[in-house]
Residue, then its C-alpha position, 0 to 999 in steps of 0.5 A: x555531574x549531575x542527572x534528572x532522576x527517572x519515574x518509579x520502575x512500577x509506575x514505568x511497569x505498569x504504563x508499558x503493560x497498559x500501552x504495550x510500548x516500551x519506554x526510552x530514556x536517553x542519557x545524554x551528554x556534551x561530549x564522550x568521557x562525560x560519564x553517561x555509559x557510567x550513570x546508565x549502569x549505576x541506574x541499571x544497579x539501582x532497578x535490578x536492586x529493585x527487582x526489574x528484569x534489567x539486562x545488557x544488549x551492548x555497552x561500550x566500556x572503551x577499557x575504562x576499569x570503573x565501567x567495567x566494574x559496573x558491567x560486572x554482575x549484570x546480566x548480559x544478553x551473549x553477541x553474535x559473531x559477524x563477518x565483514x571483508x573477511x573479519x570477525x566482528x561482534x554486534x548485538x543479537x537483537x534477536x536474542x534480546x527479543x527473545x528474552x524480552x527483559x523489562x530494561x535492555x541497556x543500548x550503548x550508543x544510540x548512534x552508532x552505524x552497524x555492521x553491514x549485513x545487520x538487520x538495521x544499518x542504524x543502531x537507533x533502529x534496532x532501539x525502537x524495534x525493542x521499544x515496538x515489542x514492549x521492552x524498556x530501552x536504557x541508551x546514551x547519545x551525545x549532543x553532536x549526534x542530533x540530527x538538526x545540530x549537525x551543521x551547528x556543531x560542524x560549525x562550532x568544532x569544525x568537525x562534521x559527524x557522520x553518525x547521526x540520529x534524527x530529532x523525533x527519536x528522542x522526542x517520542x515519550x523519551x525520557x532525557x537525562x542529562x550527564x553533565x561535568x565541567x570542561x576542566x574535569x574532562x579535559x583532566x579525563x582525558x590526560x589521564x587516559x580514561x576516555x581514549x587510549x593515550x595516542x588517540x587522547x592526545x590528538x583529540x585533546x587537541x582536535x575536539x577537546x578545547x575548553x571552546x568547544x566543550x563550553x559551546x557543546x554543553x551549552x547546547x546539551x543544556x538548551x536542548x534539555x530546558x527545553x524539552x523540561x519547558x515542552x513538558x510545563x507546558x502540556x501539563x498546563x494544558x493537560x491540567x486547565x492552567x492558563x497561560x500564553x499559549x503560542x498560535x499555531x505557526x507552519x513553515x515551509x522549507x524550500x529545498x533543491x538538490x544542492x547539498x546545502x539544503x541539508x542545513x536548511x532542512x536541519x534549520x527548519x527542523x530547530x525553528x518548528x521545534x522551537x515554535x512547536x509549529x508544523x513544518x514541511x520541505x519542498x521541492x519545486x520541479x522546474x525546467x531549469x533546476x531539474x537535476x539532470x545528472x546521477x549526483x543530483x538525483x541521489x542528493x535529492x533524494x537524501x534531502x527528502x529522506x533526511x525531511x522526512x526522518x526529521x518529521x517534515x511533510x516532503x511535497x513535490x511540485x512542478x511548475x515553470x516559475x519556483x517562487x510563484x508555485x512556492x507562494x501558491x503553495x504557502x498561501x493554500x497552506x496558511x504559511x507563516x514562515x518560510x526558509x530559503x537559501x541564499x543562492x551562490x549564484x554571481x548578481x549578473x546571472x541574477x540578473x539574467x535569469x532571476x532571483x527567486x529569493x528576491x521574487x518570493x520576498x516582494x510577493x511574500x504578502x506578511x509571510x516572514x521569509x528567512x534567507x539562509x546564507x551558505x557556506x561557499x568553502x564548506x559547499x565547495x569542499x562537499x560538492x568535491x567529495x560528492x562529485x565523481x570522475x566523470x565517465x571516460x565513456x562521457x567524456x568520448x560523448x562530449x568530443x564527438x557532439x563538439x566534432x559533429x557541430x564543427x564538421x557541420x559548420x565546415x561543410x556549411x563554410x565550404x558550401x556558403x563561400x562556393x556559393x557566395x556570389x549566388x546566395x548573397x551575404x544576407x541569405x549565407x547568415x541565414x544559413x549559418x543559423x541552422x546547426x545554431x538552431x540545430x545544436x540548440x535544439x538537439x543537444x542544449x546550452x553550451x553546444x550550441x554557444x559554441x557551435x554559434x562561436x564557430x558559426x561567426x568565425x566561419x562566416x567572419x573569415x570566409x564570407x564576410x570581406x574582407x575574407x580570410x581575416x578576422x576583422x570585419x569591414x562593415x559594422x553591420x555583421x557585428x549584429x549578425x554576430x550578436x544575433x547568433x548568441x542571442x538565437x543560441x541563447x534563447x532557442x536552447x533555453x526554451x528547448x531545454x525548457x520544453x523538452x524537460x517538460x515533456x519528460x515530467x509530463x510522461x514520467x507523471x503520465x507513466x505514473x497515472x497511467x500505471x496506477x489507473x491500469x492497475x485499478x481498471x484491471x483489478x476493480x471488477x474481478x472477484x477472484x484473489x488469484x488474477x488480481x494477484x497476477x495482474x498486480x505483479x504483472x503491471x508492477x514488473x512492467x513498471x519498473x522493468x524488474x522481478x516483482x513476488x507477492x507473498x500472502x499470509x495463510x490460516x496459520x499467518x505464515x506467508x506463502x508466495x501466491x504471486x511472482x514475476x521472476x525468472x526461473x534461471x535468474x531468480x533472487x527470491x530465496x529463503x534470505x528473502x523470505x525473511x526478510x518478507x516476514x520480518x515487513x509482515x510482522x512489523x508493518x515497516x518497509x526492508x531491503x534494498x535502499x532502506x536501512x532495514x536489512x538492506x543487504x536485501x536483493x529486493x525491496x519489500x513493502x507490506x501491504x497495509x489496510x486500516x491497521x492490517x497488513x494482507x501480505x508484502x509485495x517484493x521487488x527487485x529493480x531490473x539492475x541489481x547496482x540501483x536504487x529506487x529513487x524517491x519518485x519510484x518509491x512513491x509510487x511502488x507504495x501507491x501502488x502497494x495501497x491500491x493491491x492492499x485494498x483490492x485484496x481486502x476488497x476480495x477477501x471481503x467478498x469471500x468472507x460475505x459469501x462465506x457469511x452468505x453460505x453459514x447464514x443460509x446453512x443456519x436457515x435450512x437448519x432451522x427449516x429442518x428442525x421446523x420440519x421435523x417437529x412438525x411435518x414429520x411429528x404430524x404424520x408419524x403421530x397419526x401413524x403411531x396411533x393407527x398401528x396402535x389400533x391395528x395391534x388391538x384385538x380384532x374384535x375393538x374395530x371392524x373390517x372398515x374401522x382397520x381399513x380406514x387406519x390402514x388408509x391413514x398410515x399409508x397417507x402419513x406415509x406419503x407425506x413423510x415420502x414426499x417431505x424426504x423427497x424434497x430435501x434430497x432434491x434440494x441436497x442434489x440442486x445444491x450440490x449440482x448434481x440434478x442431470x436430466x435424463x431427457x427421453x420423449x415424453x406424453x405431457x397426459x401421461x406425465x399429469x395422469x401420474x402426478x394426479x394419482x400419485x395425489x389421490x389420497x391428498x385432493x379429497x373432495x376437491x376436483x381436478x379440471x384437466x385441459x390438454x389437447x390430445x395433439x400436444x407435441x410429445x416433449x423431449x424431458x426427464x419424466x420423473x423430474x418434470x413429474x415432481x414438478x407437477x406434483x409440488x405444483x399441486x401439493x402447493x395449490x392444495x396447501x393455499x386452497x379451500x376444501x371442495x374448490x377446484x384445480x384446473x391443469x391446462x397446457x397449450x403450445x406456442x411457437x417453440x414451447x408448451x406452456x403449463x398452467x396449474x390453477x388453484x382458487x385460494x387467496x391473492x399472492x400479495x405484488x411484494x412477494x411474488x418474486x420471492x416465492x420461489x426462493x429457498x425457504x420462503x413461506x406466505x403467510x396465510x392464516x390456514x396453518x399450512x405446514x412446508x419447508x418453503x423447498x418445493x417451489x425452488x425445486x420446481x424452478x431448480x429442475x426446470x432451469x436443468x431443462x432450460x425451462x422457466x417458472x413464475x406465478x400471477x393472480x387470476x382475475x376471478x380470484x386464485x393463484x395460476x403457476x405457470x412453467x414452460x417447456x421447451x420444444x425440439x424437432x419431433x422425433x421420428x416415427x420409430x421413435x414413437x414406436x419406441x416410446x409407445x413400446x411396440x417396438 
């Protein structure tokens, strides 16, 4: 026996505390009884000796006393109890050993199949979600559980295992260590009972355990492990700069169908791109002719793409009406250098007849290396056997009553055609005898309507042809006829058969863009996450005629249902599901139904995947709980998962920029204020401060005219605090959307003559030039809204003008409005910034240091938007500034309502 040694336990340490990725190390061996379960526990010894946190989640000592000497004293991690068909079993708690999170968990049996009901159906599964929470993985496995040796072994010992594990988990940062011991040595084991229980050591003595086979096993232990040490040489060289003959990059193509011997042909291209470190992928050309009609042949398509993509193959579909040429098409886009088909089984006149795609790809291969892989026809046999159900009592009945429509069909065209005989004529009769021909063709394919020609040509022999009533046939020229029937037969149900496959790809691929383009059309422009929620369920339930939930995660990241299409009397989401839904959500991986993670599931669940963020799962339940996704299904449900996760990040991005949006001007009216307070409101309170000051002296300090200029001066302070507060509480309430106009009929003069006095103090030696007609309409407006309107406009056309220039507020009247101009004679307002003045917080630079928060502007056009006014400014040509605003003017109001306002009555 021998083994390669492990990396030192601190060095492995401190690799998983700086990747945060477990690490796998395999023990492997030729066959059971070789001694892996035994050197993986004497390793465990050794680290835990060391100090390394080492327990055990599930080892198999098989009643052999020296394993379970080693199991003695090593920290275990308890198994839960499971129920199955009524029995107690124990598994693994691999929630318990997440929990625990030790540094080096022991996993027997990499292999193994788990109890149905288990979190994963494969025990490799629960391995790497141990290895995706930072935990070490110890695991044995033996060489025959290797998923692309699968068919070699079965070769070699004529026993094909069930329990396999694809090639990429032992190839991703795993560590091999190979347990090795002669077959003499193991043979010897096996008599002495330390392998199997005496009964069954005896039958696999003589089954499995030939010196042959054990031989030809560890040869292939010993391959498989040298070349993994050549794989390692090798990206060191590279690593380290080493020179050598590198290998050029090498692709292969793997054709595969739904035959059940594709499954070789994907293990072999798996072999062949690992030998060649070349890229490799499987495909499936869809034609008319090898379109997998049946259940079977589905489900064993959908197995060989499985099994590709568990070995790591790109798996591509296409669709054409010639295999070899899409193939070649394909290989040449793709720069293939090898490609691998199977020998059909087909005889060489069928061949012959329809074509051989094996012969036409090599002819058409230009330098490309074509491996031509031959099956096994017994081995192919015996598994389409085992594979192939009893056909359904219910299609069988369906095939008697096709076969008896076409001879009642056939008979009545007899009983017509030998009534009519002398009418019609020979020639016309076989004409019509070509009709439940082209009929059965048509309708129902190949065989109905070879033999609906069969029973055509006997018909026409017997009771038309003369002599009548006798099989024999006078005249050679009815021998074509004949022929003619089988030909059209032949020829009208392939091309129907052809033609109507067609079709069906085209609206299975029309279903599908149709689908995903609905979907992008419905969900692209709505802003809103809950319709795009309910248009993702709603058009993912219409697609696959089944119960559709949509969970998304909340601040805490737990997720909560936002969206479903379920029915209430017939619901499957439960809290089981929920689990299931949190388990996709924390680990970014598929679950439920038709995976091998927690597929005792009612629904499938797919995360909803974003760059590296999952937004939430969106679960589905197939219309019938007896069936699966199939592949094609699969394949869109995740386009169609991509498309939701995208469109609800583009959501919550929106919400996040608005939000951002929000904070960015919430950080601007701070930074107005705090502006404002140092200086709007410090300016006047200064000069308040200092007249109660001087008020508070002694009367003899000031005279009479002394106290009433300070008294003047407070009261101006005053003001402009007033109107400063004033202007935040309008702003609070146009944010807040609380500004209702309390509209009553209104003199636009004495709106003005207000807002000019309550201004007085403030326009100095400047004077105001007012120009409105005394036959104005009166407007139906919130007086003190409109006032504060006006009043802004002035406060702002005092700021931006010279000391002793003039103010002009004139008013006309247009059709349906009046239109009011407040002019001052200041500076220009530049072209770039006449659109942006009367936004929140935007000042005008200008070299008279005018004080402001930037809200008075965006008030006026707050307020005259509630009275579905408008707002805008322009440069006069003789120099200055014209505000405009309008008003809007309805029916005038009636002549008590005049007295009312001028209050006379």
């Amino acid at each position: 026996m021998f083994k390669e040694r492990r990396v030192d336990p601190d060095a492995l340490l401190a690799t998983i505390e700086k990747e945060g990725q477990g690490k796998l190390t395999v023990f492997l061996g030729a066959a059971a009884g070789v001694g892996k379960t035994y050197a993986m526990l004497e390793d465990a010894w050794e680290r835990l000796s060391e100090g390394v946190d080492v327990v055990i989640g599930w080892v198999e000592t098989h009643g052999r006393a020296e394993t379970e000497a080693l199991v003695r004293g090593l920290p275990v991690v308890p198994p839960r109890q499971m129920e199955y068909r009524g029995k107690e079993f124990q598994a693994m708690d691999l929630d318990a050993l997440l929990a625990r999170k030790p540094a080096i968990a022991l996993v027997d049996e990499l292999a193994h199949i788990n109890i149905p009901g288990s979190r994963h159906a494969r025990r490799y599964h629960d391995v790497q979600e141990l290895l995706a929470a930072g935990i070490n993985v110890y695991t044995t496995i033996n060489i025959q559980h290797l998923e692309t040796l699968n068919d070699v072994v079965a070769q070699i010992t004529g026993v094909t295992v069930r329990e396999t594990v694809p090639d990429r988990i032992l190839e991703q940062n795993a560590q091999i260590q190979l347990i090795d011991l002669r077959p003499e040595e193991l043979i010897q084991r096996l008599k002495d009972g330390k392998v199997y229980i005496p009964g069954q050591a005896e039958e696999a003595r003589r089954m499995f355990f030939r010196t042959g086979n054990i031989n030809a096993l560890r040869e292939l232990a010993l391959r498989y492990t040298a070349k993994r040490v050549d794989r390692q040489l090798e990206s060191y060289m590279r690593v380290h700069g080493i020179a050598g003959p590198w290998p050029t990059g090498e692709k292969i193509l793997v054709c595969i169908s739904a035959s059940p011997f594709s499954a070789q042909l994907i293990r072999i291209g798996r072999r062949m791109a690992e030998g060649l470190q070349a890229e490799w992928m499987a495909v499936y050309v869809d034609t008319p002719r090898r379109f997998p009609v049946s259940e079977e042949e589905k489900d064993q398509l959908a197995k060989n793409l499985h099994l590709a993509e568990e070995l790591g193959a790109e798996t591509i579909n296409l669709t054409g009406n010639d295999a070899a040429e899409e193939l070649l098409e394909l290989a040449r886009k793709r720069n293939i250098s090898q490609i691998i088909l199977g020998k059909p089984l087909y005889s060489r006149l069928w061949e012959l007849m329809h074509g051989s795609v094996v012969d036409k790809v090599i002819r058409m291969s230009d330098g490309m290396s074509v491996h031509v892989i031959p099956g096994n026809p017994k081995l192919l046999q015996k598994r389409q056997k085992v594979q192939q159900p009893a056909q359904e009592p219910t299609r069988n009945l369906s095939f008697f009553l096709t076969y008896l429509t076409l001879l009642l069909i056939v008979m009545a065209l007899t009983l017509v055609a030998s009534s009519l005989k002398e009418e019609l004529g020979v020639v016309n009769i076989a004409m019509l005898y070509l009709l439940p021909v082209l009929l059965s063709a048509v309708r129902w394919g190949t065989r109905p309507s070879i033999a609906t020609s069969i029973m055509a040509m006997i018909g026409f022999d017997f009771f038309v042809v003369p002599p009548t009533f006798s099989l024999t046939v006078a005249d050679i020229r009815h021998v074509i006829t004949f022929g003619i029937f089988l030909v059209v037969a032949l020829f009208t149900s392939r091309l129907s058969t052809r033609l109507r496959q067609q079709v069906i790809n085209s609206r299975r691929r029309e279903a599908r863009v149709s689908a995903l383009y609905s979907l992008s059309k419905e969900i692209a422009a709505v802003a809103e996450l809950e319709p795009v929620l309910e248009s993702i369920v709603k058009k993912v339930a219409e697609t696959i005629e089944g119960q559709v939930v949509l969970l998304l995660p909340d601040r805490d990241k737990k997720l909560e249902l936002k969206a479903s299409y379920i029915t209430v009397e017939n619901s499957f989401f439960n809290a089981n599901e929920h689990a299931v839904a949190d388990w996709v959500f924390s680990r970014g991986q598929k679950a439920g139904k038709g995976t091998e993670t927690l597929s005792a599931a009612e629904g499938l669940y797919l995360p909803l995947r974003t760059d590296n963020e999952i937004r939430g799962v969106l679960g589905i339940r197939s219309g019938d709980p007896d069936t699966y996704f199939e592949p094609e299904q699969l394949r869109l449900l995740e386009a169609i998962a991509g498309t939701s996760s995208m469109a609800i990040a583009r959501v919550k991005l929106a919400e996040q920029a608005r939000e951002a949006q929000t904070l960015a001007e919430s950080e601007r009216l701070r930074s107005a204020l705090f502006n404002s307070l140092s200086h709007d409101l410090r300016t006047p309170l200064a000069s308040i401060l200092g007249a109660v000051s001087g008020l508070l002296e002694s009367d003899e300090v000031y005279t009479k005219e002394a106290r009433r200029d300070l008294l003047q001066s407070i009261q101006q302070g005053a003001l402009r605090m007033s109107r400063f507060v004033h202007n935040l509480l309008h702003m609070a309430k146009l944010e807040g959307g609380l500004v209702q106009p309390n509209k009553e009929w209104c003199d636009l003069q004495d709106i003005v003559g207000v807002a000019i006095s309550s201004l007085e103090k403030s326009l100095g030696d400047r004077s105001v030039n007012i120009k409105i007609n005394n036959d104005l309409p009166l407007v139906k407006v919130d007086f003190t809204l409109i006032e504060q309107v006006i009043v802004n406009l002035l406060d702002n056309a005092l700021k931006y003008s010279e000391s002793g220039t003039e103010i002009t507020i004139s008013a006309l009247q247009n059709e349906k409005e009046i239109e009011i101009t407040i002019a001052n004679q200041g500076p220009k307002i530049p072209e770039e910034d006449m659109k942006r003045i009367f936004d929140k917080f935007y000042r005008l630079q200008s070299p008279r240091l005018v004080s402001g928060t930037g809200l008075g502007l965006a008030i006026c056009k707050g307020f005259l938007e509630a009275h579905e006014g408008k707002i805008w400014a322009a440069n006069r040509q003789g120099g200055g500034v014209e505000m405009i605003f309008t008003l809007p003017l309805e029916n005038q109001p009636t002549v008590n309502d005049r007295l009312v306002y001028k209050g006379e009555l």
